[in-house]
Backbone bond lengths (Angstrom), bond angles and torsions (degrees), N, CA, C in turn:
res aa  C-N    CA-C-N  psi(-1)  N-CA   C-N-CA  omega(-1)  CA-C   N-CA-C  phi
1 X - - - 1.464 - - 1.526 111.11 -
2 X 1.519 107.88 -46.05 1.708 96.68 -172.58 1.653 98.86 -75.61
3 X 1.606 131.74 -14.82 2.023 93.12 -171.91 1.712 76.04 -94.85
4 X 1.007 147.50 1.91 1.454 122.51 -173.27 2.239 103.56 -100.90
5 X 1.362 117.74 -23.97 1.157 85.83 -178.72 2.264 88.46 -122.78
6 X 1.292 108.99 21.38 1.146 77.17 168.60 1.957 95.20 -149.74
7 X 1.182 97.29 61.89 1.641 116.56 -165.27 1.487 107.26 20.91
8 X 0.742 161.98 45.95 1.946 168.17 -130.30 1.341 103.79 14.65
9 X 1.469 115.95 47.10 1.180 109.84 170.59 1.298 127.23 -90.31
10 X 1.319 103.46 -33.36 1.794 126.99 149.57 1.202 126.54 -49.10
11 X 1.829 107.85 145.73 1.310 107.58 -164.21 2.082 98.28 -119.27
12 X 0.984 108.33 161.92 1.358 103.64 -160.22 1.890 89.30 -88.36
13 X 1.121 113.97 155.92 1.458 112.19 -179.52 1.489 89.61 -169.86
14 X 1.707 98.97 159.03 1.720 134.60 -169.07 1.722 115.93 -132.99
15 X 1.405 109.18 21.24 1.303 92.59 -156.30 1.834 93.38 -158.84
16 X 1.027 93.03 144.45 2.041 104.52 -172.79 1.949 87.17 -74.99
17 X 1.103 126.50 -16.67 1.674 121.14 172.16 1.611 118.97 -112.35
18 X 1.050 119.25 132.82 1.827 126.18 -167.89 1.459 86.80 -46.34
19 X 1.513 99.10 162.11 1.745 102.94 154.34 1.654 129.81 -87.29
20 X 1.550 102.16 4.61 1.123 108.11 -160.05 2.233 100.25 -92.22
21 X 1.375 96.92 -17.82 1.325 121.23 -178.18 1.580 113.55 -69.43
22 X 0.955 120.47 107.67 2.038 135.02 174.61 1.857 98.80 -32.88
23 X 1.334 121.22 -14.48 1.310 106.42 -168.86 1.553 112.58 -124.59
24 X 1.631 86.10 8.63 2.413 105.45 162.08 1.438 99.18 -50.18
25 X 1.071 106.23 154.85 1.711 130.49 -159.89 1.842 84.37 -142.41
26 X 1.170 120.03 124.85 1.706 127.33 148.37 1.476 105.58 -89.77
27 X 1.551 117.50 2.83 2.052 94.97 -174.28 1.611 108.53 -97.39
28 X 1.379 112.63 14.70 1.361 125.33 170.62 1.446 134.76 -72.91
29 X 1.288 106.90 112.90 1.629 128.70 -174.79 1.496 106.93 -31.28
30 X 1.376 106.64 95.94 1.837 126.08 173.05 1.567 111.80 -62.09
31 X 0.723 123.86 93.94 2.098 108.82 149.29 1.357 123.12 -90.37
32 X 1.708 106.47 103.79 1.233 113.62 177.14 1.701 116.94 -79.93
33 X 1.502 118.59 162.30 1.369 94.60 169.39 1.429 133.14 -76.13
34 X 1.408 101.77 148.58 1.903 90.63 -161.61 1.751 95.69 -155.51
35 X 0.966 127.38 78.76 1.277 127.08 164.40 1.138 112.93 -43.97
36 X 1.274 147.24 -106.41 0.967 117.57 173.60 1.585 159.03 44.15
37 X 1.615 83.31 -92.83 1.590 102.68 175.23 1.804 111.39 -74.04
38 X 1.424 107.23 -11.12 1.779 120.44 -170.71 1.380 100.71 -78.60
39 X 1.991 112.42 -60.33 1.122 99.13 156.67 1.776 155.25 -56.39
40 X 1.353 98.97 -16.23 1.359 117.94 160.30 1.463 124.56 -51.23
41 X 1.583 89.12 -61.77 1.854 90.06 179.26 1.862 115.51 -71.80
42 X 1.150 106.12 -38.54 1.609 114.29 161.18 1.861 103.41 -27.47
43 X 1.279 107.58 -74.23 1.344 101.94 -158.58 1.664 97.74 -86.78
44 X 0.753 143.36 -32.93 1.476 130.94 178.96 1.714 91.14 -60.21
45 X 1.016 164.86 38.74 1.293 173.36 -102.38 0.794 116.43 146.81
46 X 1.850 133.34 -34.80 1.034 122.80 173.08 1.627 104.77 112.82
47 X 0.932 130.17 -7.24 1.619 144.98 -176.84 1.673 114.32 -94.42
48 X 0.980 90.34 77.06 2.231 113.43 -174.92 1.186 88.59 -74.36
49 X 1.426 102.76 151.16 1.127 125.39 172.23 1.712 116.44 -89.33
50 X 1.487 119.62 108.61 1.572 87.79 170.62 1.116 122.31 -107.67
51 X 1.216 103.88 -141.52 2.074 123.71 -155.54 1.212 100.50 -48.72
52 X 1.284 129.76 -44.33 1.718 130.11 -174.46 1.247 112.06 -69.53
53 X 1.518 124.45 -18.07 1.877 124.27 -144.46 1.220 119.97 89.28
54 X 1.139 120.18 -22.11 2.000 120.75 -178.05 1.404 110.41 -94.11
55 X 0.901 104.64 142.02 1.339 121.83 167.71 1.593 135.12 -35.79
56 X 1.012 117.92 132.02 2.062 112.73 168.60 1.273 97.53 -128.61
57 X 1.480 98.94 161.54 1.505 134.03 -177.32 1.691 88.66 -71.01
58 X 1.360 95.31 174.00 1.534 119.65 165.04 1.434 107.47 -66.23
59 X 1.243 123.05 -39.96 1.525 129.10 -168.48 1.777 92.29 -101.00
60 X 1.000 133.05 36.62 1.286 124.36 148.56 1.957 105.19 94.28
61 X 1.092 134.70 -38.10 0.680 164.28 -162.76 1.818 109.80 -49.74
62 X 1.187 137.93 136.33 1.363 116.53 -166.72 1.942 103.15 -107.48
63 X 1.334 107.11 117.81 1.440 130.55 159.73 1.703 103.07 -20.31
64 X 1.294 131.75 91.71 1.549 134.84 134.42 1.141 142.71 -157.69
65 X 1.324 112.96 128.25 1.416 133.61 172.93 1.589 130.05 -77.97
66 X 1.556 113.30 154.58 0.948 104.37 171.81 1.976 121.10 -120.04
67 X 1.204 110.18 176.77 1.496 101.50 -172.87 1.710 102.91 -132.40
68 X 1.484 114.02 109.34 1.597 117.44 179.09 1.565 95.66 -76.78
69 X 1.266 105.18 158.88 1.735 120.82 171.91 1.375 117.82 171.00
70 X 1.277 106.52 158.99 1.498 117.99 -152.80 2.253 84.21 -87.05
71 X 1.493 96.87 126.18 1.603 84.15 -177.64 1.440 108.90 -101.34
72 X 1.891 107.19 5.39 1.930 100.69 -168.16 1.356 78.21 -103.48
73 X 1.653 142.06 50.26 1.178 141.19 178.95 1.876 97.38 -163.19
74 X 1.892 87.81 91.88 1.731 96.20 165.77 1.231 134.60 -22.11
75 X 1.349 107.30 -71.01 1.228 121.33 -159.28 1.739 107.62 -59.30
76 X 1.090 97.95 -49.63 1.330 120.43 170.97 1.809 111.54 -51.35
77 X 1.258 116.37 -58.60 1.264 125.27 162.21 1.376 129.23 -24.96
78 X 1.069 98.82 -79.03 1.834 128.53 152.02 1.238 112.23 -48.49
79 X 1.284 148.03 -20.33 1.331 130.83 177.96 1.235 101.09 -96.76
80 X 1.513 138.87 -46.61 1.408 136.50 150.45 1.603 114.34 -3.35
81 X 1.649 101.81 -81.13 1.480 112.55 -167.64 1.724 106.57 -48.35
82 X 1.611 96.70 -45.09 1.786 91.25 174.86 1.502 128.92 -47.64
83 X 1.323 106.14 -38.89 1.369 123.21 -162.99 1.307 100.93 -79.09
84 X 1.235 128.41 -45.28 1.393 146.54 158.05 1.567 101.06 -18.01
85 X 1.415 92.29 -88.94 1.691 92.56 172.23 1.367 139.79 -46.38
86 X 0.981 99.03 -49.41 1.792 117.55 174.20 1.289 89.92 -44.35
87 X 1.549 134.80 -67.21 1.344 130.36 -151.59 1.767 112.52 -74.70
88 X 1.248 87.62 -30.97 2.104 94.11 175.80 1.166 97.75 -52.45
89 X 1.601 137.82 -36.13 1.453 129.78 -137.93 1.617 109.51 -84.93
90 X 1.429 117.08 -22.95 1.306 148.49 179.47 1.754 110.57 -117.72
91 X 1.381 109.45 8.73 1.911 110.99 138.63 1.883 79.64 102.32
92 X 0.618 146.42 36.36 1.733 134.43 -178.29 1.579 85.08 -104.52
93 X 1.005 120.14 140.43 1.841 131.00 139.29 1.567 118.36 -98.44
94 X 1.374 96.97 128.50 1.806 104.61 -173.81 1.324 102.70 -130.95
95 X 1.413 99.68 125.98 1.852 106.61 155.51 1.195 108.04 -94.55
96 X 1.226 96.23 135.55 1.609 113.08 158.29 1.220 132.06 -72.43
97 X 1.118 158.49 121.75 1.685 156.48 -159.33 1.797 94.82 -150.72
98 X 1.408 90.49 98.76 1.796 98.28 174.41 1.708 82.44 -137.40
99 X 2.113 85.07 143.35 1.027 110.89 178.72 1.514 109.89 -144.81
100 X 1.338 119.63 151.39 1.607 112.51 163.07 1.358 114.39 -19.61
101 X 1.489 95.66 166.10 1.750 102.99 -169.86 1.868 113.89 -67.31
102 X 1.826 103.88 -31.48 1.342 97.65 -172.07 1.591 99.58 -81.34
103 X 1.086 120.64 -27.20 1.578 110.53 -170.22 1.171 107.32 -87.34
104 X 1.582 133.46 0.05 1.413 122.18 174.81 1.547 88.36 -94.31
105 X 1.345 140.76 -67.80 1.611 131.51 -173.40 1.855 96.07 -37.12
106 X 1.081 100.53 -70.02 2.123 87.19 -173.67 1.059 111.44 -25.90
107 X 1.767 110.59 -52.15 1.672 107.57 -162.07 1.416 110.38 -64.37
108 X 1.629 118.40 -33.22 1.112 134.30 -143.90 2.368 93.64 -91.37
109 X 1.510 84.05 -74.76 1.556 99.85 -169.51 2.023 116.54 -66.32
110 X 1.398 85.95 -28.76 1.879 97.18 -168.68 1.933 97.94 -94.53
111 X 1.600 113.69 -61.51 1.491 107.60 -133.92 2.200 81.03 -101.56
112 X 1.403 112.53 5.59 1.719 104.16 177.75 1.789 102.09 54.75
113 X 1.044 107.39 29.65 1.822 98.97 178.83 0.725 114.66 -94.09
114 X 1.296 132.93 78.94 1.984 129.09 161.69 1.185 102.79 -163.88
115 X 1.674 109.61 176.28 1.206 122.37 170.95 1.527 97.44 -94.39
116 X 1.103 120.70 -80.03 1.626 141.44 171.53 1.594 109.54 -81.13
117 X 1.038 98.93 151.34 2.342 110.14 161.86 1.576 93.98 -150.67
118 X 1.469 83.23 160.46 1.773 107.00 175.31 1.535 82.51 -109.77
119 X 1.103 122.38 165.18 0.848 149.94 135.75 1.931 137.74 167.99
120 X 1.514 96.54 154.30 1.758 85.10 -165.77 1.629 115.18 -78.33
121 X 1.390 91.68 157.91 1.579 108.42 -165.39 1.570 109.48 -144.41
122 X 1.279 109.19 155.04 1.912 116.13 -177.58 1.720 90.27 -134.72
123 X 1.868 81.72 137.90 1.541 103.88 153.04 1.389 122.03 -79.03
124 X 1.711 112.65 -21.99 1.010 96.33 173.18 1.739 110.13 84.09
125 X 1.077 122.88 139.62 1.649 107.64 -175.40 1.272 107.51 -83.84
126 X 1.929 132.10 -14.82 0.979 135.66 -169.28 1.610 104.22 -123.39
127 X 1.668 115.23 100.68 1.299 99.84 -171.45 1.814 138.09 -77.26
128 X 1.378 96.20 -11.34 1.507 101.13 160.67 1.350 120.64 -78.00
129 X 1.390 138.82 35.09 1.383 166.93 167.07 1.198 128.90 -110.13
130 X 1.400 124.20 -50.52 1.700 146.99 -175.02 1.398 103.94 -119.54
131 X 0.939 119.10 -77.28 1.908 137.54 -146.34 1.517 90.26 -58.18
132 X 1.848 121.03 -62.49 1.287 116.14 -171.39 1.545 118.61 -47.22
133 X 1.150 111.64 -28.57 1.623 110.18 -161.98 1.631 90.64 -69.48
134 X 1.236 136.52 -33.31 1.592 133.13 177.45 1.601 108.81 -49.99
135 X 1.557 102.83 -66.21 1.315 122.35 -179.25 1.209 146.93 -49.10
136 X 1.751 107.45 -51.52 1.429 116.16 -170.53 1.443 111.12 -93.16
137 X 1.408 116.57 161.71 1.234 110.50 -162.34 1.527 109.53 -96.24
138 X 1.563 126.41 -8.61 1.388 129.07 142.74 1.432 116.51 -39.49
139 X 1.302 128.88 -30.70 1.520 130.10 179.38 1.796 102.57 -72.61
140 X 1.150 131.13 -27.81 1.393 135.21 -171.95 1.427 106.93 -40.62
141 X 1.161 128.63 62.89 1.604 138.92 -176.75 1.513 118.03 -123.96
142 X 0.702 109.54 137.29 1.483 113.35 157.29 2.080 136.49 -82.09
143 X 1.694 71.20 73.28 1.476 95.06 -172.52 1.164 118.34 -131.10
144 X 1.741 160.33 139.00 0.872 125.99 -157.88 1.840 107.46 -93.69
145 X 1.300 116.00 153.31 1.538 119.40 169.03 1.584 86.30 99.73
146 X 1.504 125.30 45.42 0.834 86.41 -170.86 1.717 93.26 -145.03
147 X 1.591 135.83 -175.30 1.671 109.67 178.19 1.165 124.21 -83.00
148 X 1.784 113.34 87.21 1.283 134.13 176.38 1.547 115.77 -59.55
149 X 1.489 112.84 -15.55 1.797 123.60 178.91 1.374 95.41 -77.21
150 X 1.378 130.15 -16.07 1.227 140.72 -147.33 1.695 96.43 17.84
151 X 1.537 116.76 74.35 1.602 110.00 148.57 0.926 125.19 -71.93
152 X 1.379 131.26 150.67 1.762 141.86 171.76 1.524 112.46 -135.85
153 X 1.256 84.11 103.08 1.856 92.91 175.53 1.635 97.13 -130.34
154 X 1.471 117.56 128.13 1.443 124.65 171.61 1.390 106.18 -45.94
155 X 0.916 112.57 -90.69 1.253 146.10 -171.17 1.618 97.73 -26.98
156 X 1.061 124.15 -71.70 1.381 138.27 -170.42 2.255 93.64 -60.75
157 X 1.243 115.20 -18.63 1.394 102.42 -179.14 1.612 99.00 -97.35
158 X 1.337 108.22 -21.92 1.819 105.48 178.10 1.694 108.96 -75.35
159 X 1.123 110.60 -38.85 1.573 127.12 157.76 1.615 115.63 -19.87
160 X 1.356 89.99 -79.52 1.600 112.94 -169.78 2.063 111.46 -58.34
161 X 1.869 92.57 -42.56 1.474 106.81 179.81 1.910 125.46 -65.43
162 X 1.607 102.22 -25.26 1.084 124.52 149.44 1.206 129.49 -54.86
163 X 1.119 130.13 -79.68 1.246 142.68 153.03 1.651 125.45 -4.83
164 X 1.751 101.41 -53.37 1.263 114.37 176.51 1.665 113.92 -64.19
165 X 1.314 102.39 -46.06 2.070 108.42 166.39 1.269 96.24 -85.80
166 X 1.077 154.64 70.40 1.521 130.30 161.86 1.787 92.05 -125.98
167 X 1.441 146.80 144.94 1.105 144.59 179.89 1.589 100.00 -125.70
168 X 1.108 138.33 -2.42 1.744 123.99 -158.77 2.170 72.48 -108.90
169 X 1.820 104.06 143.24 1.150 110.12 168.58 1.655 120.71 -76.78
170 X 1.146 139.19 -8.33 1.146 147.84 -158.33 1.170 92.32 -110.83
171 X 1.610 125.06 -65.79 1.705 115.92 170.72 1.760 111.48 -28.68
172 X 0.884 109.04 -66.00 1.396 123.09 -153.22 1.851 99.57 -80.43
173 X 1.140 105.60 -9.52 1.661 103.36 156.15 1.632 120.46 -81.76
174 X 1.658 107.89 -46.42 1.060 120.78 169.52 2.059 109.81 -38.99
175 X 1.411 95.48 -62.95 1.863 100.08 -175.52 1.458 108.51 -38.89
176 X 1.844 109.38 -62.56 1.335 119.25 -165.18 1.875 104.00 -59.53
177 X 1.059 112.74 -28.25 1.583 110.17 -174.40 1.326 75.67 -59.49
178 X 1.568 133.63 -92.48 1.094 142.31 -124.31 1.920 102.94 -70.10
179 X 1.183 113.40 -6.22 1.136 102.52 173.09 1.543 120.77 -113.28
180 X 1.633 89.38 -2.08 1.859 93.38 166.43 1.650 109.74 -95.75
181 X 1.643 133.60 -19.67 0.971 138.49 126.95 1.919 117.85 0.61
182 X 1.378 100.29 -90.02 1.518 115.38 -173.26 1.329 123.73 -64.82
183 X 1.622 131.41 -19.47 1.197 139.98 176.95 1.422 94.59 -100.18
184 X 1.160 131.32 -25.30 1.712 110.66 162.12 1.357 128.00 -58.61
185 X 1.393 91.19 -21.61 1.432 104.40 -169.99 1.338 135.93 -102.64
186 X 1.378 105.59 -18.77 1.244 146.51 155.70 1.854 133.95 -89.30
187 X 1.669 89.23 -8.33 1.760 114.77 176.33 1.418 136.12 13.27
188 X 1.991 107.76 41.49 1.080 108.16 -169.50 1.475 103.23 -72.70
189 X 0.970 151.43 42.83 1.153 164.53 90.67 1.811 120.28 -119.37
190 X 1.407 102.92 164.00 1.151 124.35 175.79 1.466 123.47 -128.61
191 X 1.686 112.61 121.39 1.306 126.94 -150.64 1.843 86.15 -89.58
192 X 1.232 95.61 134.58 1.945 96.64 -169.65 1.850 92.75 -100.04
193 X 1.377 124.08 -36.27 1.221 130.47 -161.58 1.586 112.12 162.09
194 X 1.591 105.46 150.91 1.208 124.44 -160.54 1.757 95.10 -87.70
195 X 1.359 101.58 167.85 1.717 103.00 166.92 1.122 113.24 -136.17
196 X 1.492 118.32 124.61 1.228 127.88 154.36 1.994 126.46 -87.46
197 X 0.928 101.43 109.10 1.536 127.85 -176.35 1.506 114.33 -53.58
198 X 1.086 113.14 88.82 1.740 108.12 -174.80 1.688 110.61 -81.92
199 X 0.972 118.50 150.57 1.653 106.62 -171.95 1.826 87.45 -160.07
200 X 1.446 87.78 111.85 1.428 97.84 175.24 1.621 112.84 -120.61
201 X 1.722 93.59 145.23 1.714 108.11 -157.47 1.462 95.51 -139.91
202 X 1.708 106.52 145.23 1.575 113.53 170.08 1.290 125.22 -48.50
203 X 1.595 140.08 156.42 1.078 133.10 -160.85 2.329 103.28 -78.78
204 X 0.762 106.13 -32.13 1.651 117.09 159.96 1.064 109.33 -35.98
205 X 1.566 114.02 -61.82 1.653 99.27 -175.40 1.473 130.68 -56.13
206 X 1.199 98.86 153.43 1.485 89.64 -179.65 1.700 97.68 -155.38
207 X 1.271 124.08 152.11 1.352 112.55 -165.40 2.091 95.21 -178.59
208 X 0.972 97.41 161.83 1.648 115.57 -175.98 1.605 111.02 -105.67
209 X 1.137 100.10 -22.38 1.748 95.10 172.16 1.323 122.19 -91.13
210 X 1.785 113.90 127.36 1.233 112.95 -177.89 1.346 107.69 -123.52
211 X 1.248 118.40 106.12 1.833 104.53 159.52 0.942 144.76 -42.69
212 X 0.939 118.70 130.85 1.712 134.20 162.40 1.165 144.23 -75.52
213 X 1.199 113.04 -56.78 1.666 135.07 171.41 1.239 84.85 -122.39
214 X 1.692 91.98 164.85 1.439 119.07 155.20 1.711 102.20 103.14
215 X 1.587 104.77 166.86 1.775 125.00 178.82 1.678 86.43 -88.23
216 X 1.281 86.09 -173.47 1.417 109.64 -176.36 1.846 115.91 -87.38
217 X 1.185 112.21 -16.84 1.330 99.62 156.80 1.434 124.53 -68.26
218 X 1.087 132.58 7.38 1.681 153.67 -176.44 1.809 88.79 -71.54
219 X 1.357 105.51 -45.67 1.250 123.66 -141.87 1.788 100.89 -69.88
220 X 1.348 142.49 -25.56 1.346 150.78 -116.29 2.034 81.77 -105.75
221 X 1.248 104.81 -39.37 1.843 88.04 -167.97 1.634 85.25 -94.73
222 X 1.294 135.24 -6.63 1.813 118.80 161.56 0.902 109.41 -47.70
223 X 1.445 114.84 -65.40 1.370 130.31 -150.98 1.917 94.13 -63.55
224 X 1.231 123.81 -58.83 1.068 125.48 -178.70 1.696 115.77 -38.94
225 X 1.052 95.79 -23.46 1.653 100.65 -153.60 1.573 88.69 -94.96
226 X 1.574 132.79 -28.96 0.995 139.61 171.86 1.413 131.20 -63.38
227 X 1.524 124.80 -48.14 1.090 161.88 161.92 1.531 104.96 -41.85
228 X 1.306 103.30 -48.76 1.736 117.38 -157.48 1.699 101.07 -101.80
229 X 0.922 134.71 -30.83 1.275 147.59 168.66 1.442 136.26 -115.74
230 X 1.335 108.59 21.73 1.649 105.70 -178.97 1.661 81.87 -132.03
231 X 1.740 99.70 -125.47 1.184 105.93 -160.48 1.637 108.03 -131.06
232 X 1.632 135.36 175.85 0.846 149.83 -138.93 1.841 97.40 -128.13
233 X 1.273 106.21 143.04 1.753 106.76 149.90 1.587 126.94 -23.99
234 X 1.600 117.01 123.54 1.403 95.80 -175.35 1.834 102.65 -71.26
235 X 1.116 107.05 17.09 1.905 85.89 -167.98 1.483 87.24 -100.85
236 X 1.391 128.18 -5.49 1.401 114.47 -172.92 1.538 111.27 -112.90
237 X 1.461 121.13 46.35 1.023 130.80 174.61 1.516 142.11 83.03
238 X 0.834 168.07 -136.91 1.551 163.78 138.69 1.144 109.21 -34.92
239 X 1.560 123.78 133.27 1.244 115.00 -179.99 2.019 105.46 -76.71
240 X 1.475 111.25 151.19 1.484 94.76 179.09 1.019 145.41 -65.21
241 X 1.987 117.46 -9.23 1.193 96.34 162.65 1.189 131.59 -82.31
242 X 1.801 110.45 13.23 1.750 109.59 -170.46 1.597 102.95 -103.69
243 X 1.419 106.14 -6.37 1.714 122.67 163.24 1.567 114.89 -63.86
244 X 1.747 107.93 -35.24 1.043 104.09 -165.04 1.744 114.52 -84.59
245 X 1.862 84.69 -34.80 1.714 88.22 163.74 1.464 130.92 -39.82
246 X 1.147 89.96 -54.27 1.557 104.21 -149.18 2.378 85.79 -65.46
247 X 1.165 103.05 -42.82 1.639 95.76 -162.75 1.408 96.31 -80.26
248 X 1.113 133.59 15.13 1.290 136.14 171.09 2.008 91.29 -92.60
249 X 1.233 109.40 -68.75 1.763 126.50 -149.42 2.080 77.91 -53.10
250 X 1.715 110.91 -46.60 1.545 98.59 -167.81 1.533 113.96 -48.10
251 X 1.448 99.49 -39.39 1.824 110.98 -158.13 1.542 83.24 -72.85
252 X 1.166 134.85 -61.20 1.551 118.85 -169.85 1.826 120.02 -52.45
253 X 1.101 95.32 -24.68 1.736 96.30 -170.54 1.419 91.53 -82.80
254 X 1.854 118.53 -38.79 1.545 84.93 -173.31 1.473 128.39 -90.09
255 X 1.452 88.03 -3.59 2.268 99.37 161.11 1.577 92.23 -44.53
256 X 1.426 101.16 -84.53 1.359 92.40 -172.88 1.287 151.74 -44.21
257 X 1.077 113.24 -16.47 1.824 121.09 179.92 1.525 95.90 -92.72
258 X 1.484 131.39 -12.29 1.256 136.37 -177.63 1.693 90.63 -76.47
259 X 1.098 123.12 -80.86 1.728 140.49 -173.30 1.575 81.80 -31.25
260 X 1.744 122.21 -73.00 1.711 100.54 -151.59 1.091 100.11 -65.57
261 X 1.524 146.31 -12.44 1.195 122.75 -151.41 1.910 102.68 -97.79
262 X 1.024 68.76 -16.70 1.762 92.84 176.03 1.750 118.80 -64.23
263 X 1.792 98.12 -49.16 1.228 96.65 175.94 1.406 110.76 -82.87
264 X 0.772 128.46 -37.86 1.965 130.93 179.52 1.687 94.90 -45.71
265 X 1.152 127.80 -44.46 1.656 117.72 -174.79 1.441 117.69 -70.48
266 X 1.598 111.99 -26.77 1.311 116.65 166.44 1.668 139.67 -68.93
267 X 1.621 74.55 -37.61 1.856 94.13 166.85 1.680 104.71 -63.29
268 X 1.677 113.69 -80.69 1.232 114.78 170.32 1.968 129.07 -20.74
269 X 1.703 107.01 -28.88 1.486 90.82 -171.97 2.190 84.29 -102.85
270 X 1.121 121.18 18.33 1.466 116.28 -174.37 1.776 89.20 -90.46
């Protein structure tokens, strides 16, 4: 799924927090792919396969879901159709329902319409900032970015509320383990893959800010900061800070030829 809907730009991840974050947990409940074992738990469940290949309920009823997603957003697009498949293979039937970006958040954040959604999300480097608004059950709003699963787990909201007063770094690693622990395990969502942000720039540029987190709208005060403080096209002349030199080195030379010329008139009328 990640080199097919996000060209290998995606990073594989297990955990509602990046791995790149001081407060990643490895003791978090993995699901590898395993056909197999998917169909296993299916039918020990009670979910037969019938006459078509798809699935029924216990009460007869035929197994299907659907999947909301933003469709003027590839990656997203493409991970749908995968999932699609993946799930036929082990008897699920899935519709797809992708819509523009505002009508998939409505469907998703405002009108609660789906079974499943894709959609992208940040931990954020600070997770009582980003991550909670998924999680806690104070987020249960109708807002977008916000916990549209409407999960409610105590524990996981005393977690998060801790966390927010907690000041010692080791405490507050301890919480996040224990609360990346319980949402693995409990999987009101499922982390499909991490993103790495490619951001490509002319060989001229040159600049001190590097991102970390975040999409590319992150990017709008970089670029600014680049533009305004680095350097210029070589076809359009001196880069500016060697503009700035140079009208600096003039203004000093002509202080100075001002001062000698100054003193030579004083000597001369002595």
């Amino acid at each position: 799924m990640i080199e097919k809907a996000t060209y290998g730009t995606g990073t594989l991840e297990d955990s509602m927090l990046h791995k790149f974050l001081p407060w990643y947990s490895d003791k978090v409940q993995k699901y590898p792919y395993d056909v197999a074992r998917a169909k296993q738990i299916l039918d020990e469940n009670g979910y037969k396969v019938g006459p078509d290949g798809f699935r029924i309920t216990p009460a007869g009823d035929k197994v299907k879901i659907d999947i909301v997603y933003q469709a003027d957003v590839y990656e997203l697009l493409k991970a749908a159709e995968i999932i699609k498949e993946q799930l036929k293979v082990v008897g699920i039937d899935v519709m797809l329902r992708g819509y523009d970006t505002a009508a998939a958040w409505k469907t998703i954040f405002i009108d609660y319409d789906f079974d499943t959604a894709i959609l992208r999300m940040s931990s954020g480097p600070e997770p009582t900032t980003i991550a909670i608004r998924f999680y806690h059950s104070a987020f249960i709003e109708k807002k977008t970015f916000r916990n549209a699963c409407r999960y409610i787990n105590s524990r996981v909201d005393a977690l998060f509320d801790a966390a927010t007063k907690e000041g010692d770094f080791e405490k507050r690693r301890q919480i996040f383990e224990e609360l990346q622990v319980i949402v693995s395990k409990e999987v009101p969502i499922l982390i499909l893959w991490g993103r790495r942000w490619v951001t490509a720039t002319n060989t001229y540029v040159k600049s001190t800010y590097t991102p970390t987190i975040g999409p590319g709208w992150y990017m709008q005060e970089a670029l600014e900061q680049v533009w305004n403080l680095k350097t210029v096209p070589p076809s359009a002349g001196w880069p500016v800070g060697y503009t700035y030199v140079a009208i600096a080195i003039v203004v000093v030379a002509a202080i100075a030829l001002g001062v000698i010329a100054i003193r030579k008139r004083q000597r001369l009328k002595k």
